[in-house]
C-alpha positions as CSV (number, residue, x, y, z in Angstrom):
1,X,49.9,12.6,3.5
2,X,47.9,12.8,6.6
3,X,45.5,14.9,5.2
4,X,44.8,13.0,2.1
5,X,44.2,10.1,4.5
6,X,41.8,12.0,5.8
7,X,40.1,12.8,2.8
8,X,40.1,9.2,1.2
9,X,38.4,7.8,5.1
10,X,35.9,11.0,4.5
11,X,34.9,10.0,1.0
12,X,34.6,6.1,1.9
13,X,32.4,7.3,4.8
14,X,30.0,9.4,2.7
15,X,29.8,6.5,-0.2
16,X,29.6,3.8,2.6
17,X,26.3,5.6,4.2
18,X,25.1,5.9,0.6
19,X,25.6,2.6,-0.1
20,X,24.3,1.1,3.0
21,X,20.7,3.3,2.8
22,X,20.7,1.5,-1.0
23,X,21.4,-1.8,0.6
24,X,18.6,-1.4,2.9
25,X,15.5,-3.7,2.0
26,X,11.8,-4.5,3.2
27,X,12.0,-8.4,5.0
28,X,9.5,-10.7,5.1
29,X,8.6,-13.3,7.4
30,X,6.5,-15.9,6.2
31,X,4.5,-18.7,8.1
32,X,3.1,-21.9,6.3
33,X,2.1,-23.2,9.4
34,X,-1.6,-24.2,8.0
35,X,-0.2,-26.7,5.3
36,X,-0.1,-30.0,7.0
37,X,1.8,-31.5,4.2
38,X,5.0,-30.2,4.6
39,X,6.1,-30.6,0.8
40,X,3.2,-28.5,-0.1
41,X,3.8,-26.3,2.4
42,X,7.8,-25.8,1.5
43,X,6.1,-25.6,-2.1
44,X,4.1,-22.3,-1.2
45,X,6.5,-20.7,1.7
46,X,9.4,-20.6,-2.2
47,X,6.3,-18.7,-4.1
48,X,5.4,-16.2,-1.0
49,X,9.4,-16.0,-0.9
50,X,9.6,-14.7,-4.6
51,X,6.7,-12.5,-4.2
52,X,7.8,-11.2,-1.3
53,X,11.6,-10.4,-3.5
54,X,9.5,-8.5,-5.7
55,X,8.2,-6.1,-3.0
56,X,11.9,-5.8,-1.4
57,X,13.1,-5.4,-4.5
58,X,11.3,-1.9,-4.8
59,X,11.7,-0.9,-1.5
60,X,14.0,0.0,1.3
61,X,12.5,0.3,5.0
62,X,14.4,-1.6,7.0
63,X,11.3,-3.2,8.2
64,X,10.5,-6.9,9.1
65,X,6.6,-7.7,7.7
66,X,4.9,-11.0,9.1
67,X,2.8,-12.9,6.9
68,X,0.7,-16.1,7.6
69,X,0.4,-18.1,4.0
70,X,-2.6,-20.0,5.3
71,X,-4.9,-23.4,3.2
72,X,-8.5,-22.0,3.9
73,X,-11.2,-24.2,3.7
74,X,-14.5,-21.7,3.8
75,X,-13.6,-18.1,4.5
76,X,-11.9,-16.8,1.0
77,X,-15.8,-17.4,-0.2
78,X,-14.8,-19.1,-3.8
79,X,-12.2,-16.4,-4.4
80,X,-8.7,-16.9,-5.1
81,X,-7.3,-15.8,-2.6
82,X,-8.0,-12.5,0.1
83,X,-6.2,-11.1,3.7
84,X,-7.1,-10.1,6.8
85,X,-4.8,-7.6,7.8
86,X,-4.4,-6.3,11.9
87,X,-4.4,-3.0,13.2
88,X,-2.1,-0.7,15.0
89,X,-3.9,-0.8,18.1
90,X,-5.0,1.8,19.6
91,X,-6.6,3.7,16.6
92,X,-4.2,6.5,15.5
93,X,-5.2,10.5,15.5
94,X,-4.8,11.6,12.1
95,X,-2.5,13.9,13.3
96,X,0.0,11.4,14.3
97,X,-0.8,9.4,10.9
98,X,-0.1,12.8,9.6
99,X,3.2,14.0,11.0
100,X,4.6,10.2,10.3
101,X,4.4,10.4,6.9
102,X,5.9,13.6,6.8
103,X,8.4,12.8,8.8
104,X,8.9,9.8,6.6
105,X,8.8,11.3,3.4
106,X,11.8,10.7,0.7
107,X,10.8,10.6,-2.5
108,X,9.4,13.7,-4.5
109,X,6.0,12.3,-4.4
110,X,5.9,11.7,-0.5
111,X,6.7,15.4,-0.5
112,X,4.2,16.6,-3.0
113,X,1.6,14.4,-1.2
114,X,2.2,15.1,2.2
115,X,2.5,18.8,1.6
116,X,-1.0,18.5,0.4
117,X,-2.6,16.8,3.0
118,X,-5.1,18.5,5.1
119,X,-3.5,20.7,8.1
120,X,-5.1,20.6,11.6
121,X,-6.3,17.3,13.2
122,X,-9.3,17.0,11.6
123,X,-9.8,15.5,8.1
124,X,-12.6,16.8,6.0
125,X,-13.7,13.7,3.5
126,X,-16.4,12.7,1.7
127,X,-19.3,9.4,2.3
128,X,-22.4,8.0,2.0
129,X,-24.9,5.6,3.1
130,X,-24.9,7.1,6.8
131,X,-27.6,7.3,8.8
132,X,-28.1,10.8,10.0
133,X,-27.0,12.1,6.2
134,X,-29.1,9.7,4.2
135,X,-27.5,7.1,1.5
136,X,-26.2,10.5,-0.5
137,X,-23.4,12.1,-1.1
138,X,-22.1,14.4,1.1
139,X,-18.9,16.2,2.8
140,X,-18.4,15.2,6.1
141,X,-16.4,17.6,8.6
142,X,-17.4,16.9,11.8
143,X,-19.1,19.9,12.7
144,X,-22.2,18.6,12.5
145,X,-22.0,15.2,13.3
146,X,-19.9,12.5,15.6
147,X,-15.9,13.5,14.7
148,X,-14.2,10.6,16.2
149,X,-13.8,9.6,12.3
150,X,-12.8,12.8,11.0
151,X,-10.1,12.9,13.7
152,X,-8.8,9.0,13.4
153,X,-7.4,6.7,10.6
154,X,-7.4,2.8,10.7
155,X,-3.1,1.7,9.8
156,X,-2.3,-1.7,8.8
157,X,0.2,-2.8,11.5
158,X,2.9,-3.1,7.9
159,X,2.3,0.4,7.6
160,X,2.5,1.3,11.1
161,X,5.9,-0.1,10.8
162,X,6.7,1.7,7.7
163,X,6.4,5.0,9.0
164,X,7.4,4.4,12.3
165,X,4.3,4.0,14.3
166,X,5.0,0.2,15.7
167,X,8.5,-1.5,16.3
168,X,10.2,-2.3,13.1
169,X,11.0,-5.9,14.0
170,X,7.5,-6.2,16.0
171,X,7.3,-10.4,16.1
172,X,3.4,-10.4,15.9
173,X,2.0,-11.4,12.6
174,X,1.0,-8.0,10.3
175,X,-1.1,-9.9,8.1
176,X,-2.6,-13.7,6.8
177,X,-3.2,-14.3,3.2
178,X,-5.9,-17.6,2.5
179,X,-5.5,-19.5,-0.5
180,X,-8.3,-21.2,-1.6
181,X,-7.8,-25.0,-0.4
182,X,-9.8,-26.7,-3.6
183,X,-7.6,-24.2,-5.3
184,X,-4.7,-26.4,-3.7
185,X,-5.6,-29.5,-4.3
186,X,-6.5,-29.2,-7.9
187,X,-3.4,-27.6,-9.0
188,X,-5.6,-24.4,-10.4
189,X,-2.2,-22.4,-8.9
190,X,0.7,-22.4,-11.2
191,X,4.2,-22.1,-8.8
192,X,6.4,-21.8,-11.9
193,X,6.6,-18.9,-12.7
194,X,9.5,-19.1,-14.9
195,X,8.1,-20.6,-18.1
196,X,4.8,-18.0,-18.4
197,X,1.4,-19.5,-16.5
198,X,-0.9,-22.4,-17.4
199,X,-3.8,-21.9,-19.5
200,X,-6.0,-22.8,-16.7
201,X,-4.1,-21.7,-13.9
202,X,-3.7,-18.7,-12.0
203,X,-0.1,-17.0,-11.1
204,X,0.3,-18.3,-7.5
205,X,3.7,-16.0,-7.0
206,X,1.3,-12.7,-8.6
207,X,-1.7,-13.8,-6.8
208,X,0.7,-13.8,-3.1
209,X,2.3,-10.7,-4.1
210,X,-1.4,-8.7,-4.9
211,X,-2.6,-10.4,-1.5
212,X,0.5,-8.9,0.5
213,X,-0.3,-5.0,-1.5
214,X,-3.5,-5.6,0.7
215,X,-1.4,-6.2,4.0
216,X,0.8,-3.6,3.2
217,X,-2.0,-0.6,2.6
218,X,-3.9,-1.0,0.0
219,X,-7.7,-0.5,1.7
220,X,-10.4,1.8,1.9
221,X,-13.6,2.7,3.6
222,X,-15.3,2.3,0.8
223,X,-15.4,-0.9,0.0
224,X,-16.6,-1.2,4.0
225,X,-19.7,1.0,2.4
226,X,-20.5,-0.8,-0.5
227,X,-20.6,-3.8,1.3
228,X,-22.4,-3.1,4.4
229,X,-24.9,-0.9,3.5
230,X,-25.9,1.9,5.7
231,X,-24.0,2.5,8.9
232,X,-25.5,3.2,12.9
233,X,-22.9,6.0,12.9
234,X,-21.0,7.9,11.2
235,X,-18.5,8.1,14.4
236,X,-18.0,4.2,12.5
237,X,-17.2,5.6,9.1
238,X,-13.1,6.1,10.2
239,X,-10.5,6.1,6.6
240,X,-8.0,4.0,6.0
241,X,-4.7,5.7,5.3
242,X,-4.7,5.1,1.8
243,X,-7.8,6.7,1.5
244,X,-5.9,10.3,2.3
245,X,-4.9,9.8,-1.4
246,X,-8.4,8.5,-2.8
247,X,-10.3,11.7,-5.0
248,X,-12.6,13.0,-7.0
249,X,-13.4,16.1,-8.7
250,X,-16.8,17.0,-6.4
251,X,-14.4,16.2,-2.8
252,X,-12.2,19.1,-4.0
253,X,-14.5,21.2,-5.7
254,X,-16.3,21.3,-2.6
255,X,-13.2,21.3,0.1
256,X,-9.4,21.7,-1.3
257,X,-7.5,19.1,-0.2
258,X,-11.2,16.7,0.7
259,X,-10.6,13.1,-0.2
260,X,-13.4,10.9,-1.1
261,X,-14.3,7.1,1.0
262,X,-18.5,7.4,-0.5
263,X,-19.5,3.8,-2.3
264,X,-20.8,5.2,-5.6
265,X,-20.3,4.9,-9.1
266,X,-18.6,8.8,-9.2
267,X,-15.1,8.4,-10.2
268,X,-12.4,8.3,-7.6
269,X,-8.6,8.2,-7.9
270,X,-5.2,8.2,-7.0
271,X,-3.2,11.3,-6.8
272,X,-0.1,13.1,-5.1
273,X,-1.3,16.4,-5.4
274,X,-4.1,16.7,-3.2
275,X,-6.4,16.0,-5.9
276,X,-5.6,18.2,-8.9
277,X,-4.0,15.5,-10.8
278,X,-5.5,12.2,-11.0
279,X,-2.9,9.3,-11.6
280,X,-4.9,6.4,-11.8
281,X,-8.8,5.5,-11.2
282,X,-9.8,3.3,-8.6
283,X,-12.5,0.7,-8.7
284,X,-15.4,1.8,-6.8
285,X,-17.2,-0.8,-4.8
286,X,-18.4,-5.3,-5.0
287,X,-21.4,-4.5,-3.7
288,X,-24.1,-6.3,-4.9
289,X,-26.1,-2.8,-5.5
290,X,-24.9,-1.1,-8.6
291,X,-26.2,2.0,-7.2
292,X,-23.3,1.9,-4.2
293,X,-20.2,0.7,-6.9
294,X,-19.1,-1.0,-10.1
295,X,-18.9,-4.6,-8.8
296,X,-15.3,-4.4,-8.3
297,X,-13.9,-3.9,-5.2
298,X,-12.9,-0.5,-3.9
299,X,-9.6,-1.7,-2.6
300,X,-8.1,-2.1,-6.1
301,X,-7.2,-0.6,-9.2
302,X,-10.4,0.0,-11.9
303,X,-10.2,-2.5,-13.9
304,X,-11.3,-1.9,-17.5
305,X,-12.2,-4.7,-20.3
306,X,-9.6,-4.9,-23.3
307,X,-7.4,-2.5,-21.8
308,X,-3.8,-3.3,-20.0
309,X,-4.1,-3.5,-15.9
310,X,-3.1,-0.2,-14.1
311,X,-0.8,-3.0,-11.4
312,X,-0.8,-5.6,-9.8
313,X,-3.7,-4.4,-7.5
314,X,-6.2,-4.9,-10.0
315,X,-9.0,-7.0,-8.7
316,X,-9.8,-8.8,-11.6
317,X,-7.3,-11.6,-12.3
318,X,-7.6,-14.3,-14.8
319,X,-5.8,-17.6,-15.7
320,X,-2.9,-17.5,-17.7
321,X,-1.8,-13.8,-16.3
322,X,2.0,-13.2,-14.9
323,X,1.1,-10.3,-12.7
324,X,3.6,-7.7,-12.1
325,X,4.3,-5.0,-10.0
326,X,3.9,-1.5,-11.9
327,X,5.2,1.7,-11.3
328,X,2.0,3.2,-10.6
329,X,2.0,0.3,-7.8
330,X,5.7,1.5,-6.8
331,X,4.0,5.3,-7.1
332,X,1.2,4.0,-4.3
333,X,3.0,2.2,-1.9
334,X,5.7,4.6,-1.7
335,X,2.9,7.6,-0.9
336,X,0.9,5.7,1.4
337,X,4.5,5.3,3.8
338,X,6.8,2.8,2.0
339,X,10.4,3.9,0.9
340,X,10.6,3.4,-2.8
341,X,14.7,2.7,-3.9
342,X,16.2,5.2,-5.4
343,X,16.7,4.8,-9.1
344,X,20.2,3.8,-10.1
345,X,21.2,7.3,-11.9
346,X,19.9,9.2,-8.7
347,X,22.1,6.7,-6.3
348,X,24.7,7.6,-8.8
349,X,24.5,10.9,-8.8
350,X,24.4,11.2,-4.6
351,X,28.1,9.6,-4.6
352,X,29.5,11.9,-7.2
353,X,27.6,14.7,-5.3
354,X,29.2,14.1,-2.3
355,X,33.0,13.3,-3.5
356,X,32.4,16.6,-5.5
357,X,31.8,18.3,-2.5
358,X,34.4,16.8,-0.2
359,X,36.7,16.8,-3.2
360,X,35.7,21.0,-3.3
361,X,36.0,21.6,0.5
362,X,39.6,20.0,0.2
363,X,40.9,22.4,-2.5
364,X,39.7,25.0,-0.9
365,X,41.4,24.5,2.4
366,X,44.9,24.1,0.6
């Protein structure tokens, strides 16, 4: 009797673990602290709330991500909304980025794409529009230029918490999203979801919930270049972490494993495997100079006319869209230091895994 005790409290154990790692979600913490009508702002904190859900919903770090929801009056520059992410400060090595999302990885593409990252703790990328290699193309590795950006990566404090690199419950705020204020008052954002978006409105829960994918990771040097135009230094030109996943087929033609930041209108993309299998295309640049991008911003997915949207980080938005999270999106995140949910077979499948194996260690032992 004893010993079937013992193997019943064994088996709860295992499927309580299971179940609590399952239970496990990403927690935001929203601010409307801007609004100084308190109706509107109760109105706005309920959409961040749901848009937040559908992040959660998708993944498990038992994280806690602070988000201002702030009424801009000037700075979103007649868009619909943008972020200003912070920084885990001081600048990481790239081999610390490095060894945290190996140590984080879960999923089969954390492991394909952190067993293709570039070993060593310098990074070997691609860029352009420096000053010492002219506005070209070319593969920078440090050797003959300033390394302190081949041997750094710029992590979005979100992130940081992700995959371990800042407190999980860290009270300072990760990230603000700005909603454009005349976008406020004339009611251009639609907060109900439930019955499909107005004509003439925008999805305000979709918009929030593509703003946060910018808090959470989604950046690159390259939209830095298109923008800018030609740095002082390349020592200046440092990646974001997402851009360790950012390719195309001349950065690893020319160095396996070389990602690629440039502002051009070559093709880049998303992939797990250090390059050899592109997943999705990113857009390449909002510069104003079609020479340096494609007029979209490099910080999203390409966006292509008449054709469905790759996820919700596509930059072009219109009114009347319900945005949704994607699983290329999912696919992203998860890579870049987020812990996607298991699926429900594979969750499934651990608990019978583990009975089975109790369940065979106990019959052999009689």
């Amino acid at each position: 009797m004893a010993s079937h005790s013992i193997f019943r409290l064994r088996c709860l154990l295992a499927l309580a673990a299971l179940a609590a790692s399952k239970a496990d979600a990403l927690t935001f913490n929203f601010s409307t602290a801007s609004f100084a009508d308190s109706t509107t702002a109760n109105a706005y904190k309920a959409a961040a709330q749901q848009a937040g859900a559908m992040w959660s919903s998708l993944f498990t770090d038992n994280i806690t991500i602070n988000v201002e929801i702030k009424y801009d009056t000037g700075t979103t520059g007649g868009s619909i909304a943008n972020t200003a992410a912070s920084f885990l400060s001081p600048i990481a090595s790239y081999a610390t980025v490095r060894a945290a999302l190996v140590s984080d990885a879960t999923t089969p593409d954390d492991l394909s794409a952190t067993g293709h990252l570039q070993a060593g703790s310098t990074m070997v990328f691609g860029i352009n529009r420096g000053t010492s290699g002219g506005p070209g193309w070319r593969l920078d590795t440090g050797v003959n230029s300033p390394t302190a950006n081949n041997q750094t990566v710029l992590v979005p404090r979100a992130e940081a918490k992700a995959i371990g690199l800042l407190a999980a419950n860290d009270a300072a705020p990760d990230f603000s999203i700005k909603l454009n204020s005349s976008m406020v008052d004339t009611f251009k954002y639609d907060l109900d979801r439930s019955n499909g978006i107005g004509t003439t409105q925008y999805d305000l829960v979709g918009v929030i919930a593509h703003e946060m994918g910018h808090g959470m990771g989604m950046q690159s040097l390259a939209e830095i270049l298109s923008v800018s135009g030609a740095f002082t230094s390349e020592a200046n030109m440092v990646p974001y972490l997402a851009d360790l996943f950012r390719f195309s087929n001349r950065s690893v033609t020319a160095s396996a494993g070389a990602f690629d930041t440039a502002a051009d209108t070559t093709a880049k993309y998303f992939s797990v495997d250090g390059g050899t299998t592109p997943l999705a295309n990113f857009a390449l640049g909002g510069g104003t100079d079609p020479a340096f991008g494609n007029g979209q911003q490099a910080n999203h997915w390409l966006d292509i006319a008449l054709q469905p949207k790759i996820g919700i980080m596509d930059g072009i938005i219109g009114t009347g869209q319900l945005l949704e999270i994607t699983p290329v999106d999912t696919r992203f995140f998860d890579v870049i230091g987020f812990d996607a949910v298991p699926e429900t077979g594979t969750w499934a499948a651990g608990i019978a895994l583990v009975a089975g194996a109790l369940w065979s260690r106990r019959r052999s032992h009689r």
